[in-house]
C-alpha positions in Angstrom: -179.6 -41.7 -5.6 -181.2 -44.5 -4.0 -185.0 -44.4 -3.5 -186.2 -44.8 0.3 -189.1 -46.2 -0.8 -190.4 -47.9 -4.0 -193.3 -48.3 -6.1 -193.9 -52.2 -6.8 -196.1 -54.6 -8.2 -197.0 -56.7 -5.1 -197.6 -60.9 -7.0 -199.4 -62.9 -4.2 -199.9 -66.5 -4.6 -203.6 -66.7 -5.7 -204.5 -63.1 -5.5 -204.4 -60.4 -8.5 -201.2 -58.1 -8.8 -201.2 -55.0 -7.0 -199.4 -52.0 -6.6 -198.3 -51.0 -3.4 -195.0 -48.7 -1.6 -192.5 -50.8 0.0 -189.6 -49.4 1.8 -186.1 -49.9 -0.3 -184.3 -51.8 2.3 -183.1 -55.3 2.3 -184.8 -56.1 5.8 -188.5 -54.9 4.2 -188.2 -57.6 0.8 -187.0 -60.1 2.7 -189.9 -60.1 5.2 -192.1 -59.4 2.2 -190.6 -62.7 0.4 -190.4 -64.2 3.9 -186.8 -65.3 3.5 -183.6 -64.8 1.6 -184.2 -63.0 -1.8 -183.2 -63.3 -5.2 -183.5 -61.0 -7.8 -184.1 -61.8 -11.6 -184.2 -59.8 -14.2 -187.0 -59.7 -17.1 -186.8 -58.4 -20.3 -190.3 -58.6 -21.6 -191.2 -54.7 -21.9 -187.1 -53.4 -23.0 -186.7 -51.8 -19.9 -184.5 -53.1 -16.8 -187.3 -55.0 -14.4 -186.5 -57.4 -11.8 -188.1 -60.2 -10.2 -187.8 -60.4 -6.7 -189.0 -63.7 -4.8 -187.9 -66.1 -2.5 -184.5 -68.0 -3.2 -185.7 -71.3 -1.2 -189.4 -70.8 -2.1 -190.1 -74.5 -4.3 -187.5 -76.0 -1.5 -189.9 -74.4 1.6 -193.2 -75.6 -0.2 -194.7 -72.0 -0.2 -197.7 -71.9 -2.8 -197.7 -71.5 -5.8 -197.8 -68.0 -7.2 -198.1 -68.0 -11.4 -196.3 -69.0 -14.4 -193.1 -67.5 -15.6 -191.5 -67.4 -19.0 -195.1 -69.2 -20.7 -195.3 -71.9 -17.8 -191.6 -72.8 -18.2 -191.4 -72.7 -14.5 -193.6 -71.2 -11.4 -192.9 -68.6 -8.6 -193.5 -70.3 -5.3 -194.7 -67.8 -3.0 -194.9 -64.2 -2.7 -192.8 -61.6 -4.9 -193.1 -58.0 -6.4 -191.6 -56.5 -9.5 -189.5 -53.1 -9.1 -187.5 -51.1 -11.5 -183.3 -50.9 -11.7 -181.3 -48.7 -12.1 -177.5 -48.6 -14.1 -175.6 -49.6 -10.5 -178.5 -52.2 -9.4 -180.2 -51.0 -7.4 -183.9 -50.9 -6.8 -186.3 -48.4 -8.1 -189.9 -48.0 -8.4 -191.1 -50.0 -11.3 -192.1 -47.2 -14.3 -195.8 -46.7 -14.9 -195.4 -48.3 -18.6 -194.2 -51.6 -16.9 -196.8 -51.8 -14.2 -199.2 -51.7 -16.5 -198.0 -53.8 -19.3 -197.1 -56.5 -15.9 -200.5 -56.1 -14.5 -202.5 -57.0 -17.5 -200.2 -59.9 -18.0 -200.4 -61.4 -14.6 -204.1 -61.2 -14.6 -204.2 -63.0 -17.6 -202.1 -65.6 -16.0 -204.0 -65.7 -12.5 -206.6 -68.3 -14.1 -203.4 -70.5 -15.4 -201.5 -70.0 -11.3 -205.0 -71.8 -10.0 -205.2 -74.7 -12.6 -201.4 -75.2 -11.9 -201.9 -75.1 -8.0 -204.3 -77.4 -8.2 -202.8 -79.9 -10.2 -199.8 -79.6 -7.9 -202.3 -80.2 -4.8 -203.6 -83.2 -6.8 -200.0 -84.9 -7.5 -198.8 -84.5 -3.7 -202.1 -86.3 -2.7 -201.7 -89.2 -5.0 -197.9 -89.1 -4.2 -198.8 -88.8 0.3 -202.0 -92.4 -0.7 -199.4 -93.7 -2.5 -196.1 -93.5 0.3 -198.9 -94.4 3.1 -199.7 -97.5 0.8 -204.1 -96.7 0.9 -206.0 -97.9 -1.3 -206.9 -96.2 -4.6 -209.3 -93.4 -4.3 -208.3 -93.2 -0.4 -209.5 -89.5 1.0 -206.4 -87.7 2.6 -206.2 -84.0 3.2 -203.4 -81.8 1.9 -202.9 -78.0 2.1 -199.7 -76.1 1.3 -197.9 -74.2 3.8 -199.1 -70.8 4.2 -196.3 -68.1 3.2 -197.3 -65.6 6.0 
């Protein structure tokens, strides 16, 4: 039976990982994600987990969230982990998997700022570079904001 609402971990670029109730309906993660979703699943903890985060979010320049799979790539913009169930669907994400997620995305919190920042840094040299300035030319840059 399908849950009307779920338990999630709420993952917010820059902020640390939350738990909060969202409602199990494909209207309420796509306005959490702010656009069209995709859902991946993790293995890390044995038990069925899924990743759900914006499908354009690199491509719209949202900021950057954290590392994923030991800074193999980075989630751009806002996501939550839930639960699955045998049919896919959604479920709240089980207590042992908050918690083992949790710990491991504060860990990685320190590792989403150095990344963003360095990101911030290669757009600037990449915008002084396209606009031909002179090295060491002062030009502001900020990411769009996701909400």
């Amino acid at each position: 039976m399908k849950e009307e609402k779920i338990k999630v971990l709420a993952l917010l670029p820059m902020e640390l990982p939350k738990e909060i109730e969202l409602d199990n309906t494909l209207e309420a993660m796509q306005k959490f994600v702010g656009g069209l979703i995709e859902c991946i699943t993790l293995s890390d903890t044995g038990s069925a987990v899924t990743l759900v985060c914006n499908d354009e979010g690199k491509l719209l320049g949202l900021p950057l969230n954290r590392p994923l799979w030991d800074g193999a790539d980075v989630l751009a913009g806002p996501g939550f982990l839930a639960g699955c169930d045998n049919e896919g669907n959604l479920t709240s994400l089980p207590q042992s998997a908050m918690d083992f997620y949790k710990e491991k995305c504060m860990k990685l919190t320190g590792l989403a700022r150095n990344t963003y920042y360095k990101y911030k840094r290669q757009i600037r040299a990449e915008l002084i570079a396209e606009q031909d300035l002179p090295k060491g030319a002062s030009i502001f840059y900020e990411p769009p904001k996701s909400f």
